[in-house]
Each structure stands twice: as C-alpha cells, then as structure tokens.
C-alpha positions in Angstrom: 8.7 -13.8 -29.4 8.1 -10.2 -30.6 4.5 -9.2 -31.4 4.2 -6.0 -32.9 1.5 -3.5 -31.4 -0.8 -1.1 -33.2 -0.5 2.4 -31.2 -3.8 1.8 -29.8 -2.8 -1.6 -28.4 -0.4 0.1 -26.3 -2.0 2.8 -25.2 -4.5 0.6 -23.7 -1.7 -1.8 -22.5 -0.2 1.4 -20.9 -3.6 2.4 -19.2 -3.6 -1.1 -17.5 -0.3 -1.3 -16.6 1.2 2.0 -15.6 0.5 3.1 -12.1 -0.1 6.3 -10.0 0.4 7.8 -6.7 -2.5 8.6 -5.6 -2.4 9.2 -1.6 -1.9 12.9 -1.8 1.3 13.6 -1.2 4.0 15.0 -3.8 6.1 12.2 -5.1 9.1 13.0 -3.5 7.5 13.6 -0.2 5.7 10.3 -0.5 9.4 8.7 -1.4 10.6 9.8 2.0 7.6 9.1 3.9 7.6 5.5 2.9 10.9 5.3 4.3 10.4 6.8 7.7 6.9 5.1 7.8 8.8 1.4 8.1 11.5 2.8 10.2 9.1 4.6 12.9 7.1 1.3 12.9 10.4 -0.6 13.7 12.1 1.6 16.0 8.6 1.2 18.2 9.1 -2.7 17.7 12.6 -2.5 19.2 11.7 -0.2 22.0 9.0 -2.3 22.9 10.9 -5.4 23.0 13.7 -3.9 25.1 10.9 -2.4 27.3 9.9 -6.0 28.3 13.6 -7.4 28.5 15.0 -4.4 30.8 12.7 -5.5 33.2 14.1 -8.6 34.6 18.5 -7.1 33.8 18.8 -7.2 37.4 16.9 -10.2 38.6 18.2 -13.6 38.2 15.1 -15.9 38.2 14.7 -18.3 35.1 10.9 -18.2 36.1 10.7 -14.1 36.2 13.1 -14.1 32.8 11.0 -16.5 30.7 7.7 -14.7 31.6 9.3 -11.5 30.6 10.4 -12.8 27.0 6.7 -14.2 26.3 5.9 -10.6 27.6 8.2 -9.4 24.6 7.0 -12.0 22.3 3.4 -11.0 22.6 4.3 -7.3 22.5 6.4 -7.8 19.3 3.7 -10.0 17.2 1.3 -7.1 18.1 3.6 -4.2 16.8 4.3 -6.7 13.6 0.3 -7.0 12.5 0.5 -3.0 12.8 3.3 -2.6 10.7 3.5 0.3 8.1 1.5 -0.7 4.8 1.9 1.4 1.6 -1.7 2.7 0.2 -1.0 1.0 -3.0 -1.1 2.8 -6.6 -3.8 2.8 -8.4 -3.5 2.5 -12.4 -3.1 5.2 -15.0 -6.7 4.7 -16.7 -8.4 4.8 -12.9 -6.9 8.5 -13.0 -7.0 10.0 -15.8 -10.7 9.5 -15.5 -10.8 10.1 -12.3 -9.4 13.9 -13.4 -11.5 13.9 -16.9 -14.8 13.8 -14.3 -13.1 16.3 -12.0 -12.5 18.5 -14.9 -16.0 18.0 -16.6 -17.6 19.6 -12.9 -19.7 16.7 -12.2 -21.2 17.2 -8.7 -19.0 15.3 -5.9 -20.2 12.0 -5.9 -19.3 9.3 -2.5 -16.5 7.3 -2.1 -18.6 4.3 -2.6 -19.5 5.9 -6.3 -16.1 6.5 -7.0 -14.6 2.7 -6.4 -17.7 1.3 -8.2 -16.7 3.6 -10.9 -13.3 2.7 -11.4 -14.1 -1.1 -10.4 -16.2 -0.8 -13.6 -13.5 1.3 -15.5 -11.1 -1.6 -15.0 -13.4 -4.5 -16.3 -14.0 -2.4 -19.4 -10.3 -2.1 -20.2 -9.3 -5.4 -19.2 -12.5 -6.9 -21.7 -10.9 -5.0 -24.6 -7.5 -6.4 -23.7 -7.5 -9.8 -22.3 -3.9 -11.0 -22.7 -2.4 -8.6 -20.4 -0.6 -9.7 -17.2 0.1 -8.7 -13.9 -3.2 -7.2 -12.9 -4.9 -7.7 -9.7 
C-alpha cells in the first residue's frame, strides 16, 4: 500500500533511519578494518585451539587427550565472548547535530552530555514521527 509523503515527512523519516559512521575512521579504511577485525579475532581462536591440541600429538593417553580438549574448549569459549564487535552507527539526525553544535563553537561538553543529548534528540524525532520502524 503506497502512502504518499510530504517532503518534510521524509526528511524526518530519513533523519531516523539513515545511519553514520561514526568511529573515526575514513569509510573505506573502516570497510577494511571490519574485515581484518573478525579475521584477527579468529585466527587467535584457531591458534589457541591448536595450542591445546598439539600438546597431547605424541602421547597416547585417553585420560591426558580428553583433559587437553576441555583445555581447548575452555580456551575457545573465552576467545568467543572476546570476539570483534562493530561500534555500531549512529543515525543521521544524532550527527548532523552533533556537527551543527561543533560548528556553532559551543564549549566541549562530556561524553555523558553528549549521549544525554542525542538520547533526547532521538525521542524528539521519534514523537514527531511515530510510525517509523526499525529503530532501537
């Protein structure tokens, strides 16, 4: 079903919905670094697995093998919870205002100050436009 917008409706639908990088980076470089990000984290989850198995290659002992595979076990469900997480986007409307205050020369204000503000920036947008999906 086809609703048809008034340009200010979708401006505001493209404020909620559209997302930034905003780690720091250049895109492209941030592109990459995703990349080798997952597969530094899994190469270290392989090499610590084989770590633990190499151990016991020459040994025959079921007793000295199974303790060696728990020993890789437990070392590969620690690597897992450390795994490489993406600092997720942020959306469009968080900053552009984020750059209209950096612009304006306000004094530098704490990070605390900052996520309040665009906590508050958010429920503002979202109470003008309440049917839009797939926000957090």
């Amino acid at each position: 079903m086809s609703k048809v917008k008034s340009p200010q409706q979708k401006k505001r639908d493209s404020l909620l919905k559209d997302r930034r990088n905003t780690y720091g980076e250049s895109p492209a470089s941030s592109r990459k670094n995703i990349r080798k990000g997952k597969q530094r984290t899994q190469q270290a989850l392989r090499r610590a697995v084989s770590e633990e198995l190499r151990t016991v290659r020459g040994k025959s002992e079921e007793v000295e093998a199974e303790m060696a595979q728990d020993r890789a076990r437990t070392r590969s469900i620690d690597y897992s919870r450390a795994l490489f997480k993406k600092v997720p986007d942020q959306p469009l409307a968080v900053v552009r205002e984020r750059k209209l205050k950096r612009r304006r020369l306000e004094p530098p204000q704490s990070l605390s100050e900052v996520l309040r503000s665009d906590e508050q920036l958010l429920r503002n947008l979202r109470a003008q436009q309440p049917g839009v999906k797939g926000l957090r």
